[in-house]
C-alpha positions, 0 to 999 in steps of 0.5 A: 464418470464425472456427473453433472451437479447444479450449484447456486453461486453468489455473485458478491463472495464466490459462495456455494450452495446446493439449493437456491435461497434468498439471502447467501448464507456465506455473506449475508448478500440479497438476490446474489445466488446464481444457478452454475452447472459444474462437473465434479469426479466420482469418488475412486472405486476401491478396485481401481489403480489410482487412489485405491487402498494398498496401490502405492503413492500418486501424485507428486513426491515430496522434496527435500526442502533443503533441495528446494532451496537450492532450486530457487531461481534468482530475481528478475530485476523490472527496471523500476528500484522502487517497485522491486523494493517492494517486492522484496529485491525483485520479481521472483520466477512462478509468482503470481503478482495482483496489481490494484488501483484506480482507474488511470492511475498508471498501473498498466503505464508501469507494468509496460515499462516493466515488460519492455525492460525485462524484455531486453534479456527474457522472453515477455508476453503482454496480454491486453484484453482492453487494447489492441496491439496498435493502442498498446504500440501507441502508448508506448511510442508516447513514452518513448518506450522501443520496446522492439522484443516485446510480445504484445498479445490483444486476447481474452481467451486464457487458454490461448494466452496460456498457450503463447506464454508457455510456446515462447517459454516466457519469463514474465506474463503480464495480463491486462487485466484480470477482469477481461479474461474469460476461460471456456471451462466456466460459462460466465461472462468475463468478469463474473465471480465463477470466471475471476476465480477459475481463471487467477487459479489456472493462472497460479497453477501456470507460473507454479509448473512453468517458474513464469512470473505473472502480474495480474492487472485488477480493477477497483470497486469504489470502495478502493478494493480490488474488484472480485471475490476476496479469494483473488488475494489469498490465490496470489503471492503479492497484493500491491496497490496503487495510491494517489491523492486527486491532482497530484502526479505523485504515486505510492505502491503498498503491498498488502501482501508479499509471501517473498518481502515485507508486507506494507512496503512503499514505493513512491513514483512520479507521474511525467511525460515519458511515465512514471519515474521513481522518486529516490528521496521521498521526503523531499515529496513531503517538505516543500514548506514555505520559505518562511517559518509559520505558526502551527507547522512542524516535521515529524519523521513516520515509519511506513513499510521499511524507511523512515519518512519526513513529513510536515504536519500542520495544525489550525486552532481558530476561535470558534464563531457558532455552534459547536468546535469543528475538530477535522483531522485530514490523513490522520485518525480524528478520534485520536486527535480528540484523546489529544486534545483532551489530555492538552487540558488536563495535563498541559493545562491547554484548553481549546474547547472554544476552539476550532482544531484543523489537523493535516499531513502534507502531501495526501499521506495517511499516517497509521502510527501513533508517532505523529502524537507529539508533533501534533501537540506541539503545532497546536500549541503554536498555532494557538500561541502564535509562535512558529517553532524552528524549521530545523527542529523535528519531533516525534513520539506517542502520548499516553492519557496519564500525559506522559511521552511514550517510545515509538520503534526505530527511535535512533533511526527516526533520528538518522534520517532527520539527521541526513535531511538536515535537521538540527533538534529534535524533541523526543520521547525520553527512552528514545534518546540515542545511547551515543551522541549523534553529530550535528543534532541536538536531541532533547528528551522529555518524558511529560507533555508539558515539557515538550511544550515549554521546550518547543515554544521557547524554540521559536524561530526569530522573526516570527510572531512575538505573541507569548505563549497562553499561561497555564489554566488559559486557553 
Protein backbone atom coordinates (compact mmCIF):
# COMPACT_ATOMS: atom_id res chain seq x y z
CA UNK A 1 0.00 0.00 0.00
CA UNK A 2 1.16 3.56 -0.64
CA UNK A 3 1.98 5.39 2.71
CA UNK A 4 1.35 8.90 3.54
CA UNK A 5 5.16 10.73 3.72
CA UNK A 6 5.23 14.79 4.79
CA UNK A 7 7.85 16.78 2.77
CA UNK A 8 8.73 20.50 2.94
CA UNK A 9 8.78 21.80 -0.51
CA UNK A 10 10.39 25.26 -1.33
CA UNK A 11 8.50 27.54 -2.77
CA UNK A 12 11.19 29.32 -5.10
CA UNK A 13 13.24 26.01 -6.48
CA UNK A 14 10.85 23.16 -6.18
CA UNK A 15 13.28 21.41 -3.67
CA UNK A 16 12.49 18.61 -1.23
CA UNK A 17 13.21 17.91 2.31
CA UNK A 18 12.11 15.61 4.94
CA UNK A 19 12.13 18.01 8.05
CA UNK A 20 11.66 21.56 8.23
CA UNK A 21 14.55 24.20 7.99
CA UNK A 22 15.00 27.81 7.93
CA UNK A 23 17.04 28.14 4.85
CA UNK A 24 16.29 25.58 1.65
CA UNK A 25 19.44 23.68 1.57
CA UNK A 26 18.78 23.06 -2.76
CA UNK A 27 18.71 27.16 -3.26
CA UNK A 28 19.73 29.03 -0.30
CA UNK A 29 15.94 30.66 -0.16
CA UNK A 30 14.87 32.03 3.44
CA UNK A 31 11.31 30.94 4.74
CA UNK A 32 10.58 29.07 1.27
CA UNK A 33 9.74 25.47 2.98
CA UNK A 34 6.19 24.36 2.94
CA UNK A 35 4.92 21.18 4.48
CA UNK A 36 3.20 19.12 1.41
CA UNK A 37 1.72 15.61 2.07
CA UNK A 38 2.60 13.19 -0.90
CA UNK A 39 1.65 9.37 -1.19
CA UNK A 40 4.79 7.43 -2.46
CA UNK A 41 4.47 3.34 -3.55
CA UNK A 42 5.78 0.82 -1.11
CA UNK A 43 8.86 -1.08 -2.33
CA UNK A 44 7.48 -4.47 -4.44
CA UNK A 45 7.88 -7.65 -2.18
CA UNK A 46 10.02 -10.24 -3.72
CA UNK A 47 6.97 -12.45 -4.22
CA UNK A 48 5.08 -10.38 -6.16
CA UNK A 49 4.54 -10.42 -9.95
CA UNK A 50 5.62 -7.27 -10.96
CA UNK A 51 9.16 -6.25 -10.15
CA UNK A 52 10.07 -9.38 -8.53
CA UNK A 53 13.19 -11.24 -9.24
CA UNK A 54 13.11 -13.87 -11.99
CA UNK A 55 9.47 -12.55 -13.37
CA UNK A 56 10.32 -11.55 -16.73
CA UNK A 57 10.49 -7.72 -18.14
CA UNK A 58 7.58 -5.13 -17.46
CA UNK A 59 6.84 -1.85 -18.57
CA UNK A 60 7.15 -0.86 -22.32
CA UNK A 61 9.71 -2.91 -25.01
CA UNK A 62 12.34 -1.41 -26.29
CA UNK A 63 12.35 -0.33 -30.06
CA UNK A 64 14.29 -0.39 -32.76
CA UNK A 65 15.47 3.22 -33.45
CA UNK A 66 15.50 2.39 -36.97
CA UNK A 67 11.79 1.86 -36.52
CA UNK A 68 11.49 4.97 -34.66
CA UNK A 69 12.40 6.96 -37.19
CA UNK A 70 10.20 5.77 -39.27
CA UNK A 71 7.33 6.38 -37.22
CA UNK A 72 7.98 10.11 -36.79
CA UNK A 73 5.08 12.01 -38.12
CA UNK A 74 5.22 15.07 -40.52
CA UNK A 75 5.19 18.78 -38.97
CA UNK A 76 2.34 20.51 -38.59
CA UNK A 77 2.70 24.02 -40.40
CA UNK A 78 0.91 27.01 -37.76
CA UNK A 79 0.40 29.53 -40.56
CA UNK A 80 3.19 31.91 -39.28
CA UNK A 81 6.83 31.13 -41.55
CA UNK A 82 8.38 32.84 -38.98
CA UNK A 83 7.76 30.93 -35.95
CA UNK A 84 7.93 27.60 -37.58
CA UNK A 85 11.51 28.84 -38.76
CA UNK A 86 12.28 28.62 -35.15
CA UNK A 87 11.00 25.70 -34.42
CA UNK A 88 12.91 24.08 -36.71
CA UNK A 89 10.49 23.83 -39.97
CA UNK A 90 7.20 23.43 -37.92
CA UNK A 91 5.48 21.82 -35.08
CA UNK A 92 6.37 18.36 -34.25
CA UNK A 93 3.40 15.80 -32.98
CA UNK A 94 3.80 15.09 -29.04
CA UNK A 95 6.03 18.34 -28.34
CA UNK A 96 5.65 20.01 -25.60
CA UNK A 97 6.23 23.96 -26.47
CA UNK A 98 6.72 26.82 -23.47
CA UNK A 99 6.07 30.26 -24.48
CA UNK A 100 7.48 33.07 -22.38
CA UNK A 101 6.93 36.90 -22.26
CA UNK A 102 5.98 39.85 -20.98
CA UNK A 103 2.75 40.80 -20.40
CA UNK A 104 0.59 42.12 -23.44
CA UNK A 105 3.35 41.35 -25.40
CA UNK A 106 1.08 38.97 -27.85
CA UNK A 107 1.78 35.60 -26.94
CA UNK A 108 -1.74 34.53 -26.75
CA UNK A 109 -2.65 36.93 -29.65
CA UNK A 110 0.00 34.64 -31.66
CA UNK A 111 -0.95 31.05 -30.58
CA UNK A 112 -4.81 32.26 -31.38
CA UNK A 113 -3.68 32.48 -35.01
CA UNK A 114 -1.68 29.51 -34.84
CA UNK A 115 -4.94 27.40 -33.15
CA UNK A 116 -7.30 29.00 -35.85
CA UNK A 117 -4.82 28.32 -38.65
CA UNK A 118 -4.15 24.50 -37.79
CA UNK A 119 -7.83 24.24 -37.13
CA UNK A 120 -8.53 24.57 -40.70
CA UNK A 121 -7.32 20.44 -41.37
CA UNK A 122 -7.03 19.20 -37.58
CA UNK A 123 -8.67 18.92 -34.47
CA UNK A 124 -7.85 22.11 -31.81
CA UNK A 125 -8.48 22.69 -28.64
CA UNK A 126 -7.65 26.24 -26.79
CA UNK A 127 -7.77 25.91 -23.29
CA UNK A 128 -7.87 29.64 -21.69
CA UNK A 129 -7.94 29.79 -17.87
CA UNK A 130 -7.86 33.52 -18.00
CA UNK A 131 -10.66 34.43 -20.36
CA UNK A 132 -14.09 32.83 -20.98
CA UNK A 133 -15.24 31.87 -24.33
CA UNK A 134 -16.79 34.93 -25.09
CA UNK A 135 -13.64 37.17 -24.41
CA UNK A 136 -11.49 34.81 -26.38
CA UNK A 137 -14.47 35.00 -29.50
CA UNK A 138 -14.04 38.86 -28.95
CA UNK A 139 -10.51 38.95 -29.32
CA UNK A 140 -10.43 37.00 -32.42
CA UNK A 141 -13.49 38.99 -33.99
CA UNK A 142 -11.09 42.31 -33.47
CA UNK A 143 -8.61 40.33 -35.48
CA UNK A 144 -10.64 39.27 -38.12
CA UNK A 145 -9.93 35.73 -36.90
CA UNK A 146 -13.25 33.21 -38.23
CA UNK A 147 -11.98 30.70 -36.82
CA UNK A 148 -15.36 28.60 -37.01
CA UNK A 149 -13.68 24.81 -36.12
CA UNK A 150 -11.91 26.20 -33.44
CA UNK A 151 -12.72 24.60 -30.02
CA UNK A 152 -12.23 27.21 -27.20
CA UNK A 153 -12.52 25.77 -23.82
CA UNK A 154 -12.47 28.33 -20.35
CA UNK A 155 -11.28 25.45 -17.87
CA UNK A 156 -8.48 25.38 -15.02
CA UNK A 157 -8.98 21.82 -14.09
CA UNK A 158 -6.17 19.46 -16.08
CA UNK A 159 -7.85 16.50 -15.87
CA UNK A 160 -10.75 18.01 -17.67
CA UNK A 161 -8.74 19.60 -20.26
CA UNK A 162 -7.07 16.39 -20.74
CA UNK A 163 -9.86 14.53 -21.23
CA UNK A 164 -11.76 17.03 -24.12
CA UNK A 165 -8.36 16.87 -25.79
CA UNK A 166 -7.90 13.33 -25.89
CA UNK A 167 -12.13 12.77 -26.44
CA UNK A 168 -11.64 14.99 -29.63
CA UNK A 169 -8.41 13.48 -30.65
CA UNK A 170 -6.79 16.80 -31.07
CA UNK A 171 -3.63 17.44 -32.92
CA UNK A 172 -2.81 20.63 -30.99
CA UNK A 173 -3.46 21.72 -27.30
CA UNK A 174 -2.97 25.20 -26.47
CA UNK A 175 -3.26 26.15 -22.82
CA UNK A 176 -3.46 29.62 -21.79
CA UNK A 177 -1.55 29.76 -19.40
CA UNK A 178 0.36 27.26 -17.28
CA UNK A 179 0.20 29.14 -14.11
CA UNK A 180 -3.77 29.05 -14.25
CA UNK A 181 -4.18 25.28 -14.39
CA UNK A 182 -4.35 23.31 -11.11
CA UNK A 183 -4.53 19.29 -10.82
CA UNK A 184 -6.57 17.60 -7.88
CA UNK A 185 -3.70 15.05 -7.40
CA UNK A 186 -1.65 18.19 -5.41
CA UNK A 187 -3.57 20.42 -3.09
CA UNK A 188 -1.64 23.71 -3.78
CA UNK A 189 -3.16 26.70 -5.18
CA UNK A 190 -2.96 27.26 -8.97
CA UNK A 191 0.19 28.75 -9.52
CA UNK A 192 2.12 27.07 -6.74
CA UNK A 193 5.50 25.23 -7.27
CA UNK A 194 4.22 21.45 -6.45
CA UNK A 195 0.88 22.61 -8.92
CA UNK A 196 3.48 23.95 -12.22
CA UNK A 197 5.61 21.18 -11.94
CA UNK A 198 2.86 18.09 -11.66
CA UNK A 199 0.63 19.72 -13.89
CA UNK A 200 3.65 20.55 -17.29
CA UNK A 201 4.67 16.83 -16.26
CA UNK A 202 1.19 15.24 -16.84
CA UNK A 203 1.00 17.39 -19.61
CA UNK A 204 4.58 16.10 -21.29
CA UNK A 205 3.18 12.46 -20.35
CA UNK A 206 0.03 13.67 -22.45
CA UNK A 207 1.49 14.59 -26.00
CA UNK A 208 4.14 11.77 -25.55
CA UNK A 209 1.26 8.67 -25.51
CA UNK A 210 -1.46 10.67 -27.64
CA UNK A 211 1.41 12.61 -30.46
CA UNK A 212 -0.91 15.69 -29.60
CA UNK A 213 1.19 18.75 -29.89
CA UNK A 214 1.10 21.19 -26.68
CA UNK A 215 1.90 24.76 -26.46
CA UNK A 216 2.38 26.09 -22.97
CA UNK A 217 1.55 29.92 -22.28
CA UNK A 218 4.04 30.85 -19.19
CA UNK A 219 4.23 33.98 -17.34
CA UNK A 220 7.31 36.24 -16.64
CA UNK A 221 8.90 37.29 -13.31
CA UNK A 222 10.47 40.77 -13.57
CA UNK A 223 13.25 39.27 -14.09
CA UNK A 224 12.26 38.23 -17.53
CA UNK A 225 12.36 34.67 -16.62
CA UNK A 226 9.57 32.31 -17.01
CA UNK A 227 7.86 32.25 -13.83
CA UNK A 228 7.92 28.55 -11.86
CA UNK A 229 10.66 26.47 -10.98
CA UNK A 230 13.66 25.89 -13.36
CA UNK A 231 12.48 22.20 -13.80
CA UNK A 232 9.61 23.64 -16.30
CA UNK A 233 12.49 24.20 -19.08
CA UNK A 234 14.30 20.94 -18.84
CA UNK A 235 10.36 19.04 -18.73
CA UNK A 236 9.63 20.65 -22.16
CA UNK A 237 10.89 20.34 -25.76
CA UNK A 238 10.99 23.92 -26.94
CA UNK A 239 11.90 27.05 -24.64
CA UNK A 240 10.67 30.21 -26.80
CA UNK A 241 10.59 33.75 -25.73
CA UNK A 242 8.86 36.88 -26.62
CA UNK A 243 11.32 39.93 -26.72
CA UNK A 244 10.30 43.70 -27.41
CA UNK A 245 12.00 47.08 -26.76
CA UNK A 246 9.09 49.70 -25.06
CA UNK A 247 7.06 51.30 -27.61
CA UNK A 248 7.89 49.44 -30.51
CA UNK A 249 5.39 47.23 -32.48
CA UNK A 250 7.95 45.15 -33.32
CA UNK A 251 8.61 41.53 -31.71
CA UNK A 252 11.30 38.75 -31.82
CA UNK A 253 10.66 34.99 -30.97
CA UNK A 254 14.23 33.25 -29.36
CA UNK A 255 14.27 29.93 -28.76
CA UNK A 256 16.48 28.93 -25.71
CA UNK A 257 15.65 25.67 -26.22
CA UNK A 258 14.65 23.21 -29.42
CA UNK A 259 15.30 19.52 -28.97
CA UNK A 260 13.83 19.56 -32.79
CA UNK A 261 15.69 22.97 -34.31
CA UNK A 262 18.58 24.94 -33.72
CA UNK A 263 18.73 26.52 -30.49
CA UNK A 264 18.68 30.73 -30.22
CA UNK A 265 16.76 31.02 -33.51
CA UNK A 266 14.95 34.15 -34.42
CA UNK A 267 11.56 34.95 -35.71
CA UNK A 268 10.77 38.76 -36.04
CA UNK A 269 7.09 39.85 -35.86
CA UNK A 270 4.90 43.04 -36.18
CA UNK A 271 2.39 43.93 -34.14
CA UNK A 272 -0.73 45.61 -36.55
CA UNK A 273 -4.51 45.69 -36.05
CA UNK A 274 -5.39 42.45 -37.32
CA UNK A 275 -2.18 40.92 -34.93
CA UNK A 276 0.99 40.09 -35.48
CA UNK A 277 2.55 39.81 -38.84
CA UNK A 278 5.68 38.28 -39.77
CA UNK A 279 8.29 40.39 -41.04
CA UNK A 280 10.00 38.42 -44.10
CA UNK A 281 13.15 41.19 -44.52
CA UNK A 282 14.23 41.92 -40.93
CA UNK A 283 16.90 43.98 -41.95
CA UNK A 284 14.84 46.39 -43.12
CA UNK A 285 13.77 46.70 -38.99
CA UNK A 286 17.03 47.84 -38.58
CA UNK A 287 18.29 50.31 -41.41
CA UNK A 288 15.82 53.23 -41.65
CA UNK A 289 18.85 55.57 -41.45
CA UNK A 290 18.50 59.31 -42.18
CA UNK A 291 18.40 60.42 -45.90
CA UNK A 292 21.43 62.01 -45.36
CA UNK A 293 24.85 60.56 -44.22
CA UNK A 294 25.94 61.59 -40.51
CA UNK A 295 29.01 61.49 -38.72
CA UNK A 296 29.45 58.14 -36.20
CA UNK A 297 26.99 55.78 -38.09
CA UNK A 298 27.88 52.87 -39.86
CA UNK A 299 26.29 49.20 -40.67
CA UNK A 300 27.39 45.94 -39.42
CA UNK A 301 26.09 42.82 -40.46
CA UNK A 302 25.49 40.36 -36.97
CA UNK A 303 24.88 36.64 -37.16
CA UNK A 304 21.72 35.56 -34.44
CA UNK A 305 20.44 32.26 -34.71
CA UNK A 306 20.74 31.04 -38.37
CA UNK A 307 20.36 34.52 -40.61
CA UNK A 308 22.53 36.98 -41.04
CA UNK A 309 21.56 40.66 -40.15
CA UNK A 310 22.01 44.27 -41.00
CA UNK A 311 22.16 46.45 -38.19
CA UNK A 312 23.02 50.16 -37.78
CA UNK A 313 25.46 51.04 -35.00
CA UNK A 314 25.74 54.58 -33.84
CA UNK A 315 28.64 55.92 -32.01
CA UNK A 316 28.73 59.80 -29.93
CA UNK A 317 32.19 61.08 -28.76
CA UNK A 318 31.64 64.59 -27.07
CA UNK A 319 34.02 66.40 -24.88
CA UNK A 320 33.77 65.80 -21.65
CA UNK A 321 32.31 68.89 -19.25
CA UNK A 322 32.97 67.74 -15.47
CA UNK A 323 33.59 64.97 -13.59
CA UNK A 324 34.69 61.84 -15.05
CA UNK A 325 33.98 60.48 -19.11
CA UNK A 326 30.65 58.59 -19.31
CA UNK A 327 31.15 55.51 -21.22
CA UNK A 328 27.26 53.94 -22.19
CA UNK A 329 27.05 51.11 -24.46
CA UNK A 330 22.96 50.86 -25.28
CA UNK A 331 22.51 46.43 -26.61
CA UNK A 332 26.02 45.96 -26.61
CA UNK A 333 28.29 44.88 -23.92
CA UNK A 334 30.03 48.00 -21.93
CA UNK A 335 33.17 46.24 -20.68
CA UNK A 336 33.97 45.46 -24.29
CA UNK A 337 33.55 48.96 -25.25
CA UNK A 338 35.95 49.94 -22.63
CA UNK A 339 39.00 47.00 -23.96
CA UNK A 340 37.81 48.92 -27.34
CA UNK A 341 38.72 51.73 -26.44
CA UNK A 342 41.77 51.38 -24.73
CA UNK A 343 43.32 49.36 -27.73
CA UNK A 344 42.11 52.75 -29.94
CA UNK A 345 44.94 54.56 -27.84
CA UNK A 346 47.66 52.32 -27.69
CA UNK A 347 47.38 51.03 -31.10
CA UNK A 348 45.55 53.68 -33.14
CA UNK A 349 47.00 56.30 -31.32
CA UNK A 350 43.32 57.59 -30.75
CA UNK A 351 42.67 59.02 -27.30
CA UNK A 352 39.61 60.07 -25.87
CA UNK A 353 39.69 59.72 -22.26
CA UNK A 354 38.56 63.42 -22.33
CA UNK A 355 35.79 62.16 -24.06
CA UNK A 356 32.38 61.01 -23.40
CA UNK A 357 31.61 57.55 -25.65
CA UNK A 358 27.84 56.80 -26.44
CA UNK A 359 27.35 53.43 -28.27
CA UNK A 360 24.09 52.07 -29.85
CA UNK A 361 22.47 49.50 -31.78
CA UNK A 362 19.45 50.75 -33.61
CA UNK A 363 16.39 49.43 -33.22
CA UNK A 364 16.46 47.72 -29.39
CA UNK A 365 18.58 44.84 -30.60
CA UNK A 366 21.08 43.32 -28.22
CA UNK A 367 24.35 42.01 -30.10
CA UNK A 368 26.15 39.14 -28.09
CA UNK A 369 28.99 38.46 -30.77
CA UNK A 370 32.12 39.92 -30.94
CA UNK A 371 31.47 41.13 -34.74
CA UNK A 372 30.34 44.57 -33.81
CA UNK A 373 34.02 45.43 -32.66
CA UNK A 374 35.15 46.82 -35.99
CA UNK A 375 32.44 48.71 -36.89
CA UNK A 376 32.32 50.36 -33.84
CA UNK A 377 36.11 51.73 -33.91
CA UNK A 378 35.20 52.79 -37.05
CA UNK A 379 31.84 55.10 -36.12
CA UNK A 380 34.16 56.39 -33.27
CA UNK A 381 36.74 57.56 -35.26
CA UNK A 382 33.95 59.45 -37.30
CA UNK A 383 32.33 60.76 -34.70
CA UNK A 384 35.37 62.16 -33.37
CA UNK A 385 36.57 63.11 -36.75
CA UNK A 386 33.50 64.37 -37.79
CA UNK A 387 33.43 62.73 -40.98
CA UNK A 388 30.34 60.54 -42.01
CA UNK A 389 31.71 57.17 -43.85
CA UNK A 390 29.77 56.21 -46.86
CA UNK A 391 26.04 54.58 -46.59
CA UNK A 392 26.84 51.88 -48.95
CA UNK A 393 29.79 50.77 -47.00
CA UNK A 394 29.23 47.98 -44.21
CA UNK A 395 31.93 46.54 -41.64
CA UNK A 396 32.39 43.87 -39.49
CA UNK A 397 35.18 41.64 -37.41
CA UNK A 398 36.76 41.29 -33.78
CA UNK A 399 39.44 43.21 -32.37
CA UNK A 400 42.15 41.61 -30.34
CA UNK A 401 44.26 43.61 -27.48
CA UNK A 402 47.79 43.37 -29.44
CA UNK A 403 45.33 45.69 -32.50
CA UNK A 404 44.85 43.20 -34.63
CA UNK A 405 41.42 42.50 -36.77
CA UNK A 406 40.39 38.89 -36.12
CA UNK A 407 37.68 36.40 -38.44
CA UNK A 408 34.32 36.24 -37.32
CA UNK A 409 32.03 32.78 -38.47
CA UNK A 410 30.06 33.24 -41.79
CA UNK A 411 32.38 35.86 -43.28
CA UNK A 412 31.29 35.09 -47.06
CA UNK A 413 27.79 34.94 -45.67
CA UNK A 414 27.97 38.00 -43.83
CA UNK A 415 29.33 39.48 -47.16
CA UNK A 416 26.26 38.01 -49.19
CA UNK A 417 23.73 39.31 -47.33
CA UNK A 418 25.21 43.14 -47.37
CA UNK A 419 25.70 42.24 -51.07
CA UNK A 420 21.65 41.37 -51.64
CA UNK A 421 20.67 44.66 -49.37
CA UNK A 422 22.62 46.96 -51.41
CA UNK A 423 25.88 47.44 -50.18
CA UNK A 424 28.57 48.33 -52.09
CA UNK A 425 32.24 48.15 -49.78
CA UNK A 426 32.80 46.36 -47.10
CA UNK A 427 35.95 46.58 -44.75
CA UNK A 428 36.65 43.21 -43.15
CA UNK A 429 38.93 41.03 -41.35
CA UNK A 430 41.62 39.87 -43.64
CA UNK A 431 40.94 35.81 -43.24
CA UNK A 432 37.48 36.68 -44.06
CA UNK A 433 37.97 38.01 -47.66
CA UNK A 434 35.98 35.92 -50.05
CA UNK A 435 38.05 33.23 -51.98
CA UNK A 436 36.25 34.46 -55.33
CA UNK A 437 35.22 38.03 -56.04
CA UNK A 438 31.71 38.85 -55.37
CA UNK A 439 29.91 41.19 -58.11
CA UNK A 440 28.81 44.58 -57.12
CA UNK A 441 30.93 44.79 -53.63
CA UNK A 442 33.95 45.77 -52.92
CA UNK A 443 35.91 43.89 -50.10
CA UNK A 444 38.61 45.64 -48.54
CA UNK A 445 40.70 43.29 -46.00
CA UNK A 446 42.80 44.78 -43.25
CA UNK A 447 44.47 42.84 -40.79
CA UNK A 448 45.47 46.11 -38.13
CA UNK A 449 43.23 48.62 -36.57
CA UNK A 450 44.91 51.25 -37.71
CA UNK A 451 44.04 50.25 -41.05
CA UNK A 452 40.82 49.90 -40.92
CA UNK A 453 40.64 53.33 -39.75
CA UNK A 454 42.66 55.13 -42.32
CA UNK A 455 40.56 52.97 -45.19
CA UNK A 456 36.98 54.18 -43.53
CA UNK A 457 37.75 57.95 -43.14
CA UNK A 458 39.31 58.63 -46.41
CA UNK A 459 35.92 56.93 -47.62
CA UNK A 460 33.95 59.65 -46.51
CA UNK A 461 30.74 60.30 -48.28
CA UNK A 462 30.76 63.80 -50.34
CA UNK A 463 28.89 66.21 -48.77
CA UNK A 464 29.70 65.60 -45.10
CA UNK A 465 31.56 67.59 -42.64
CA UNK A 466 35.15 68.30 -44.30
CA UNK A 467 36.84 68.56 -40.92
CA UNK A 468 40.33 66.30 -41.07
CA UNK A 469 40.84 63.52 -39.70
CA UNK A 470 42.92 63.94 -35.77
CA UNK A 471 46.60 63.04 -36.44
CA UNK A 472 48.10 60.34 -34.76
CA UNK A 473 49.22 60.93 -30.75
CA UNK A 474 45.90 63.50 -31.07
CA UNK A 475 42.71 62.98 -29.45
Amino acid sequence: MARPISVFVCSACGGETLKWQGQCPACGEWNSLEQRAVRRPSPARSGSGQGAPGSGPTGAAPVPLGTGTELCLERLPSGQGELDRVLGGGIVPGSVTLLGGDPGIGKSTLLLQVAAYVAEGRGVVYASGEESVSQVGLRARRLGIAATALEVLAETDLQSILDQAAGRRAALLVVDSIQTVQSAAVTASAGAVSQLRECTAELVRFAKTTATAVILIGHVTKEGAIAGPRVLEHLVDSVLYFESEAGSRFRIVRATKNRFGAVNELGFFAMTEAGLKEVRNPSAIFLARAPEPAAGSIVTVMRDGGRPLLIELQALVDRMRFGAPRRIAQGLDANRLAMLLAVLSRHAALSLQEHEVFVNAVGGVQIDETAWDLPVVIALASSLADRAVPSSLVSFGEIGLTGEVRPVAYGEERLREAQKQGFRVAIVPRENAPRKHLEGIEVIAVSRVSEALEAALNRSSPGSTSRPAPARGQS
